[in-house]
C-alpha positions in Angstrom: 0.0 0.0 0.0 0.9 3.8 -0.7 1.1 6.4 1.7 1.3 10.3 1.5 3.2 12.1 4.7 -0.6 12.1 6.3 -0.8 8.6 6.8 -3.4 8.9 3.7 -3.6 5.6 0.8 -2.8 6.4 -2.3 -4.8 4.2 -4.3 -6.5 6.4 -7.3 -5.0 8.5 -10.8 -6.8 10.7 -12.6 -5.7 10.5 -15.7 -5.7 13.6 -18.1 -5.3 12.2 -21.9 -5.8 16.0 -23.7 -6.9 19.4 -22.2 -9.2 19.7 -25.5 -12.8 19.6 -25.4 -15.7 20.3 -28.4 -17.7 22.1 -25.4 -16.9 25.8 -24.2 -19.0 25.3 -20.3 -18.9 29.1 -19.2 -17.4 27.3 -16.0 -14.6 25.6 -17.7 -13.5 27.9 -20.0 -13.8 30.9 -21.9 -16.2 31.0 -25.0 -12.9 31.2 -27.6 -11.7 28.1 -26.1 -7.8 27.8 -24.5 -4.6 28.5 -25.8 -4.0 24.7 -26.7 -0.6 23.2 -26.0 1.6 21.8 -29.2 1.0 18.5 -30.0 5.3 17.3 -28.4 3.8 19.1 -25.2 1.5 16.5 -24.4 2.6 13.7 -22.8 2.6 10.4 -25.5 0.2 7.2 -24.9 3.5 5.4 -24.6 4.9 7.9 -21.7 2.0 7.8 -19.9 1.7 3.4 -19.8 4.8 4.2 -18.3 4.5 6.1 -15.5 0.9 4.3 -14.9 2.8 0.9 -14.9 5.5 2.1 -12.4 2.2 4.0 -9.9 0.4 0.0 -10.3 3.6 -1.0 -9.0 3.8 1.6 -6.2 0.2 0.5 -5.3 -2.1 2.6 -7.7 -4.9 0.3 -8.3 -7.5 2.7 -9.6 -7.4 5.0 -13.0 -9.7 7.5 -14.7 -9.2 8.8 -17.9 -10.2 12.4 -17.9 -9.6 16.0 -20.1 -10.3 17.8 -21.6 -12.3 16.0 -23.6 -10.8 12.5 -23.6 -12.9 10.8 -26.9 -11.6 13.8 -29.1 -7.9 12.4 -28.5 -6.9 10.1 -31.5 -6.8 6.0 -30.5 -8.3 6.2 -26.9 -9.9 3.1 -26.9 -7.0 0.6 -27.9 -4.8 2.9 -25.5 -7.5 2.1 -23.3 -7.2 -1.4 -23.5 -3.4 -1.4 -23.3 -4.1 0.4 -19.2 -6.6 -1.8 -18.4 -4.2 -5.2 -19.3 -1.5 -3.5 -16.6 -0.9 -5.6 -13.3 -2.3 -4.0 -10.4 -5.1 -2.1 -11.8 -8.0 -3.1 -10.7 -10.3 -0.7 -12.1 -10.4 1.3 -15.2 -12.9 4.4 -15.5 -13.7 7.4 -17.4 -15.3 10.8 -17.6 -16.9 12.1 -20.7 -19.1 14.9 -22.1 -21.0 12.2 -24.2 -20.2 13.7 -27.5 -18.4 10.6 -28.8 -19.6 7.9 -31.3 -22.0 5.4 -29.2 -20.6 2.6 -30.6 -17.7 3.4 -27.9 -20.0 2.5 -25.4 -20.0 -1.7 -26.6 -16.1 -1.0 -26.7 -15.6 -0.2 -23.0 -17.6 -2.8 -22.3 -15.2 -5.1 -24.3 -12.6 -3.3 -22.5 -13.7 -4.0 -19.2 -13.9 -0.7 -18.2 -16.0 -0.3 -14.5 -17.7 3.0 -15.1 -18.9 5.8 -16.9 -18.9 9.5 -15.7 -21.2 11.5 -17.9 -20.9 15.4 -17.6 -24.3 16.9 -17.9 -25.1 20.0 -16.6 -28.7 19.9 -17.4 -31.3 17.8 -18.9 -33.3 20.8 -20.7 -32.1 21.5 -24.2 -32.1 25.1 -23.8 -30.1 25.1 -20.6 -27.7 22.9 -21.7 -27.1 24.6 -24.6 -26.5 28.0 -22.1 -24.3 26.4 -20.3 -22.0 24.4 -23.2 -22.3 27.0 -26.0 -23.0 24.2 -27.9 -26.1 22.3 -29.4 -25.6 19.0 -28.4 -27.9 17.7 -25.8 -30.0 15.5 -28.0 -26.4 13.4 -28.8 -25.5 13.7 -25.2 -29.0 12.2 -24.1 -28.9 9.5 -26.5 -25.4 8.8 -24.8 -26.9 8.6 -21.6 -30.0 6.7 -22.2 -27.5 3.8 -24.4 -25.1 3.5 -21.2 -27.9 3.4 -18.7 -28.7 0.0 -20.2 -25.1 -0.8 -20.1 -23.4 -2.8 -18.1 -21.3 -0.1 -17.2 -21.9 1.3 -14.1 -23.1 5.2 -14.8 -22.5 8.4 -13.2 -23.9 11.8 -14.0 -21.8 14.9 -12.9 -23.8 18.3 -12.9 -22.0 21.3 -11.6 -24.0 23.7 -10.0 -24.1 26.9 -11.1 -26.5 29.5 -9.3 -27.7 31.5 -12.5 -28.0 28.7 -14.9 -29.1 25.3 -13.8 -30.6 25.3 -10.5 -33.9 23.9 -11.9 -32.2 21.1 -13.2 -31.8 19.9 -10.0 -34.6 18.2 -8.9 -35.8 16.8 -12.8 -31.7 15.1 -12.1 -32.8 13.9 -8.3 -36.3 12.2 -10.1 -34.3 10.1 -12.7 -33.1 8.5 -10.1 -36.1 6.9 -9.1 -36.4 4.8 -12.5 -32.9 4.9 -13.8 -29.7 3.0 -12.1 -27.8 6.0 -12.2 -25.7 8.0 -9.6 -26.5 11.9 -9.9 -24.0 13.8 -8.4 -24.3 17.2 -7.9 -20.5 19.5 -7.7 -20.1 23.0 -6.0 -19.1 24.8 -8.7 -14.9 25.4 -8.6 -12.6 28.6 -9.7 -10.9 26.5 -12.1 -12.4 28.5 -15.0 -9.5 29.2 -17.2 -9.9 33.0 -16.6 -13.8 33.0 -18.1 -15.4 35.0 -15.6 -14.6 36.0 -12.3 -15.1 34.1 -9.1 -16.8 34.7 -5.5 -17.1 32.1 -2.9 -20.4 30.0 -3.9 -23.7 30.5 -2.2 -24.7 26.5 -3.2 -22.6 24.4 -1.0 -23.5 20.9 -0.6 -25.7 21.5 2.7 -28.2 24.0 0.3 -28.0 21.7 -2.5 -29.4 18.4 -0.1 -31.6 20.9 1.9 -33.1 21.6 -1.7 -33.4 18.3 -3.0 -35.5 17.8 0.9 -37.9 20.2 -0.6 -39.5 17.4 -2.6 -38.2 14.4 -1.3 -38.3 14.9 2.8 -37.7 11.8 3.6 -34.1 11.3 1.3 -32.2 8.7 3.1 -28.5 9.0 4.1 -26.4 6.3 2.1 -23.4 5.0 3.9 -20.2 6.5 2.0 -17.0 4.5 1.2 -14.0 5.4 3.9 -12.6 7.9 0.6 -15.6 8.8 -1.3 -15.6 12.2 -3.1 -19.2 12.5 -2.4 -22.1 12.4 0.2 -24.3 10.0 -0.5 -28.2 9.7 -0.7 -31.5 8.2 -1.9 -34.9 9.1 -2.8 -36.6 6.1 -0.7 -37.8 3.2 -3.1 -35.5 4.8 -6.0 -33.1 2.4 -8.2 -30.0 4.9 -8.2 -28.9 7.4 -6.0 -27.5 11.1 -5.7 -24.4 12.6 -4.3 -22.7 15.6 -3.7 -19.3 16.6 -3.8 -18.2 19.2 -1.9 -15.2 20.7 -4.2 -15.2 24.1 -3.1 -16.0 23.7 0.7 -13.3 20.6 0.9 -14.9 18.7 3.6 -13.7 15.2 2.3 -9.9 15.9 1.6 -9.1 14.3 5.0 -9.7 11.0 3.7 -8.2 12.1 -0.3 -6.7 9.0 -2.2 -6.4 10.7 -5.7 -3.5 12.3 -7.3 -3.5 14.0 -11.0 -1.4 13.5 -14.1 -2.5 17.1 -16.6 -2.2 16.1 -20.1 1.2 17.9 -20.0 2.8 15.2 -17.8 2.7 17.4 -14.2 2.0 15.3 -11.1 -0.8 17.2 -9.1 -0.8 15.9 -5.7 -3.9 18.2 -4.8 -6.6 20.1 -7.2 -6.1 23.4 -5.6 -2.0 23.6 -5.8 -0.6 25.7 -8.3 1.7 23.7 -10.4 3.1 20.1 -10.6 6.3 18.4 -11.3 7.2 17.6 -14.8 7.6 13.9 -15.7 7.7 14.4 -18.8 10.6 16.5 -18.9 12.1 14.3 -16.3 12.2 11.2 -18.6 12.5 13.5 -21.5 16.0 13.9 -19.7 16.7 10.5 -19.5 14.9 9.6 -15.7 15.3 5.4 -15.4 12.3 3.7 -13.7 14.1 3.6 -10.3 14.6 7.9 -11.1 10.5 8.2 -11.5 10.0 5.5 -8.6 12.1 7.8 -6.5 10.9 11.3 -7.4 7.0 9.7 -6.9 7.7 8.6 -3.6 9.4 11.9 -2.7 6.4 14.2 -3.9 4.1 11.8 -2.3 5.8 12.7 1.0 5.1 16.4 0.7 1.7 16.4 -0.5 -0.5 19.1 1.1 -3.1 18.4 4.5 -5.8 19.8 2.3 -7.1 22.1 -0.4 -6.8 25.3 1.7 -3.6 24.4 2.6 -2.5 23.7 -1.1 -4.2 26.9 -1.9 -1.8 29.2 0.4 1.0 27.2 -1.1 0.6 28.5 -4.6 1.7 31.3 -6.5 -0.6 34.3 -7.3 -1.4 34.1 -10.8 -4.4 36.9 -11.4 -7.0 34.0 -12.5 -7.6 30.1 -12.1 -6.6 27.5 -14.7 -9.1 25.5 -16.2 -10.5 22.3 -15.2 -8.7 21.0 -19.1 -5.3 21.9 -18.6 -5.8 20.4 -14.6 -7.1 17.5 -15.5 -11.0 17.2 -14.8 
């Protein structure tokens, strides 16, 4: 097993594949997209089996494929495929704006891979299309609907944003009463890429739940696993469940298993830090195995107590990345 300097297990990557997307969400980024990095800036699929084979080895058991966008990278399935055949990972997961082909949705399942993370902001067309800048929701639906009778197991991930989709909220809670689907519900995050500005959130995960009471009063407490992102709930009778994760107001990072890779190659130890250390210049350098092994273990050691502690840590930079270039 893996340990950080706060006796915490290390046991989950989040893997960032691009920091493109075919979406502009207002909260991600700004409407004229990113200024994208060169194609020798982003890490290859063979640098990043790599280091993912030497973290399995460290004890890394879990990985999620994130962006960006991960379906508009070329060959994601087959690199896909290679991940999941590496000893010691257990599990193999993605998130995804549900823009890509739905024949990839037989794939993963050929894959083995666990789970599904579908972000979807709101389930009315016009809203949706607010949020996004895009006109995509009937493809994204039909996305959903196809891997909701899957055998993957299928998460929704709405951000909530308080002048755009708060009356998606409860429509989101009631699919969960006929559909086996986790909804979970985010605070919304600074990590805009300089798209607006930012002022702490008035919907916290306490106002969100308190809400979703409105209509359902009697939502039952779930128990939540020892380093669940989320809090966990169900409308009584219902086949899925809802969550939500409290990313702005940290409550859960005492118990935080996940580190980052950004499409770039730059370990991120914690969301809120400011910048990671490059592996990919450090085996562009010529960094053996045993070199990464070491410098792994090292960062590991100094990893943050929490997101406000990260966030004193880092540099003042005038505006907040984006979720893309982070790693989502």
């Amino acid at each position: 097993m893996l340990y950080d300097n706060h006796n915490r297990p290390l046991r989950y990557l989040r893997l960032a594949v691009t920091e493109r997307c075919n979406l502009r969400c207002h909260y991600c980024m700004p409407e004229e997209g990113l200024p994208w990095s060169k194609k020798d800036q982003i890490l290859t699929y063979e640098e990043m089996l790599r280091l993912v084979e030497i973290l399995a080895n460290l004890g890394i058991s879990k990985v999620r494929i994130t962006g960006g966008e991960p379906f508009v990278r070329k060959d994601l399935l087959p690199f896909m495929s290679e991940l999941k055949q590496i000893k010691g990972i257990d599990k193999l997961n993605i998130t995804t704006n549900g823009t890509a082909p739905l024949s990839s949705i037989e794939t993963m399942e050929q894959i083995g891979v666990n789970s599904v993370n579908l972000s979807l902001d709101s389930i009315d067309a016009e809203r949706f299309a607010k949020v996004t800048r895009r006109d995509e929701f009937e493809k994204v639906w039909n996305y959903y609907k196809l891997l909701e009778q899957s055998t993957l197991n299928t998460k929704i991930n709405a951000v909530v944003m308080e002048n755009h989709n708060l009356g998606d909220i409860l429509p989101m809670s009631a699919l969960t009463v006929n559909d086996d689907v986790s909804i979970r519900f985010i605070e919304e995050m600074p990590f805009n890429g300089g798209s607006k500005g930012y002022t702490p959130i008035e919907w916290n995960f306490r106002r969100i739940i308190n809400h979703i009471k409105t209509q359902y009063p009697n939502l039952n407490k779930l128990d939540d696993a020892k380093s669940s992102t989320s809090y966990n709930y169900q409308i009584p009778g219902a086949k899925g469940s809802i969550g939500v994760i409290p990313a702005y107001s940290r409550t859960i990072c005492g118990t935080c298993d996940r580190i980052r890779l950004t499409p770039k190659g730059e370990l991120m130890t914690c969301l809120y830090q400011n910048k990671g250390f490059s592996f990919r210049d450090f085996m562009r350098d010529g960094a053996t195995d045993i070199d990464i092994k070491e410098k792994f273990l090292k960062l590991f050691g100094q990893r943050a107590k929490d997101g406000f502690e990260s966030e004193k840590r880092k540099e003042e930079t005038g505006s907040f990345q984006s979720m893309a270039t982070i790693g989502g």
